[in-house]
N, C-alpha and C positions, 0 to 999 in steps of 0.2 A: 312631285310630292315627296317621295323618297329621300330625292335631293337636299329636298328645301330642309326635310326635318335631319338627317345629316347635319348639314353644315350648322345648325342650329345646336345640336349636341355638341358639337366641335370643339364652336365658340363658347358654350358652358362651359366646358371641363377648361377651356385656356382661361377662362376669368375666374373661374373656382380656383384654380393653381395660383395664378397672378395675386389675387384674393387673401389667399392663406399664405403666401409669403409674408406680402403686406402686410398684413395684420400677427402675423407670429413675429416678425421682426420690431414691430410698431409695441407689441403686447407684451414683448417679452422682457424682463430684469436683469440690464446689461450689465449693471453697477455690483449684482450680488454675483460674486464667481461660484460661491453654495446654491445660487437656484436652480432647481431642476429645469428652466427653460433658459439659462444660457447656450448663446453658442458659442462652439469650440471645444478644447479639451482642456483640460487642468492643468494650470500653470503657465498654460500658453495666453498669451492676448489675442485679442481677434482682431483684424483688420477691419473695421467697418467698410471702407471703402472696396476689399479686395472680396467681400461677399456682396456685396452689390454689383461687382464686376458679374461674379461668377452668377449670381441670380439672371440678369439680364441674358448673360451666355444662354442658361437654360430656359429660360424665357422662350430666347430666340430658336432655340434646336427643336422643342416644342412646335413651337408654330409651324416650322419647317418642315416636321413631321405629318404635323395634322393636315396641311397643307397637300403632301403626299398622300398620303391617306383619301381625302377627299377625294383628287383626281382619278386613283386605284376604284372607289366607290362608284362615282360617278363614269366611270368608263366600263365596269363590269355593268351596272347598270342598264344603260345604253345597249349593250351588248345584250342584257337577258332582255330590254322592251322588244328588240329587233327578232329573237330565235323565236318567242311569244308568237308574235303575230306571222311567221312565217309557218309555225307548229299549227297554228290557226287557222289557215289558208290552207281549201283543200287542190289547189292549184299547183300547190308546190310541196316536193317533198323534205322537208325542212333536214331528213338530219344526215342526208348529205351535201350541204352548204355549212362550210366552217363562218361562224361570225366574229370578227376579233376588234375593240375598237381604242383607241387614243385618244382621251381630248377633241372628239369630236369627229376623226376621221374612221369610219370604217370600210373593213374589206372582206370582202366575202370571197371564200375559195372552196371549191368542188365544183361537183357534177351536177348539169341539170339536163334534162330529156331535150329539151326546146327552144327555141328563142324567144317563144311566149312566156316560160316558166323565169328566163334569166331576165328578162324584160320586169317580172314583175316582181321579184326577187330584187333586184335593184330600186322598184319605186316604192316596194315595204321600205326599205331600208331610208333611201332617201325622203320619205315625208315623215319621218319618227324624228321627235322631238330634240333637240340638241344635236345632232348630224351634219355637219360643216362639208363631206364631202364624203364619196362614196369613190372605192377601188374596188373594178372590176377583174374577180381574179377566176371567172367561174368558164368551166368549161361546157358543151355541149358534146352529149353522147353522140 
């Protein structure tokens, strides 16, 4: 859910940007060098085509961004569903298990009393949603 409404935000603010280029570029009065919505500076001419370069450039570092962004969201995420349900569990003492996750891959490192506890420490982990693969880094006392 979290996710979903993320990437959702995401993709807003990149179409609102994408959006208000378009339309300030499309809107704005190239032909008067006095209007307050030219671009450029005074005296200079503008390259149409060398701001279309550079709009695309940012465009694209944007995306790039947000892109990043997501995965950082979505992997901190990941990481607090799994501490949740271990913090939840009175089987296990949750906050000596570190949880750290990547794009899907997590690994849990510390201390657990038992084979029972690392046993189920690992099946938290692996049935939590978006978890691609699970690194066993956990010791027993």
């Amino acid at each position: 859910m979290f996710r979903t409404l993320l990437r959702v935000v995401l993709v807003l603010i990149i179409l609102a940007a994408v959006a208000a280029f378009y339309f300030g570029y499309r809107i704005a009065d190239r032909d008067d060098p006095e209007s307050p919505y030219a671009v450029g500076t005074v005296g200079k001419a503008v390259d149409v085509d060398t701001a279309k370069e550079a709009g695309a450039a940012i465009a694209g570092k944007v995306a790039v961004g947000a892109n990043a962004a997501q995965r950082l969201a979505s992997s901190a995420a990941l990481t607090a569903k799994i501490k949740s349900k271990m913090a939840l569990d009175d089987t296990i003492e949750a906050s000596r298990i570190d949880v750290d996750s990547a794009e899907g891959v997590v690994r849990l490192h510390g201390t657990v009393d038992s084979e029972a506890q690392r046993t189920r420490a690992l099946q938290l982990a692996r049935e939590t949603e978006g978890v691609t693969s699970v690194v066993d880094e956990l010791t027993i006392r």
